[in-house]
C-alpha positions, 0 to 999 in steps of 0.5 A, spaced: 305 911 215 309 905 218 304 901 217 302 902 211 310 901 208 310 895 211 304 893 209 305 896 202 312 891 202 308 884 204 304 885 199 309 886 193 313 881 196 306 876 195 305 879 188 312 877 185 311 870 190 305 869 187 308 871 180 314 867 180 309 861 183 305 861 177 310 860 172 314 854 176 310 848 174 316 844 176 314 837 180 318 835 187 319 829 192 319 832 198 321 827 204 319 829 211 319 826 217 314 819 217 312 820 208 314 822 202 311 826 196 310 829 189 309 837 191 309 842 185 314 846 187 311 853 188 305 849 192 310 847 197 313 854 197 306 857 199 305 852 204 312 851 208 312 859 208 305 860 210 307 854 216 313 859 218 309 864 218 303 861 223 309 859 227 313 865 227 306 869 230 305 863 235 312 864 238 311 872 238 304 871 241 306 867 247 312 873 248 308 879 248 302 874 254 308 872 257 310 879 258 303 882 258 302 878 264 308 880 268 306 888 267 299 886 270 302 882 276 308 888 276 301 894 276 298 890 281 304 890 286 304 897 285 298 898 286 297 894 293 304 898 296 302 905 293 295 903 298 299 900 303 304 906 304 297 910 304 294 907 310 301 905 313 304 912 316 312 911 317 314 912 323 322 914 323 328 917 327 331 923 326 337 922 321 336 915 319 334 913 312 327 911 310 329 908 304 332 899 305 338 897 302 
């Protein structure tokens, strides 16, 4: 249900960008970095929207592996002690802790 509330949002918010873009015909001098040109306003819209939103994913993307590869490494590790602390019995003294500071 979520999801299809927000999937429901993104596309009105396309219908009413697509909307206002076909009635703005206006021409503009964009000026970047190395050039300059002649965009129809709502084509540079579309464009610089959609380039922020390939960046936005891009960004996002590298998070989420970065942090699906620290869970992996973490689920390992686990793993390796739960084995070790299986075939390694822990020899103590009355009255001493077994946990380490």
């Amino acid at each position: 249900m979520k999801y299809l509330l927000i999937f429901l949002l993104v596309l009105a918010i396309f219908v009413i960008s697509v909307t206002l873009g076909a009635q703005n015909d206006q021409m503009v001098t964009f000026n970047y970095l190395l050039a300059q040109g002649e965009f129809r306003i709502s084509t540079l819209l579309a464009a610089l929207f959609a380039a922020g939103f390939a960046i936005g994913w891009l960004i996002c993307g590298l998070f989420w592996l970065r942090l699906r590869v620290s869970l992996l490494y973490a689920e390992r590790r686990i793993k390796r002690l739960e084995n070790q602390s299986l075939t390694t019995p822990v020899l103590t003294e009355p009255g001493v802790p077994v946990a380490k500071e």
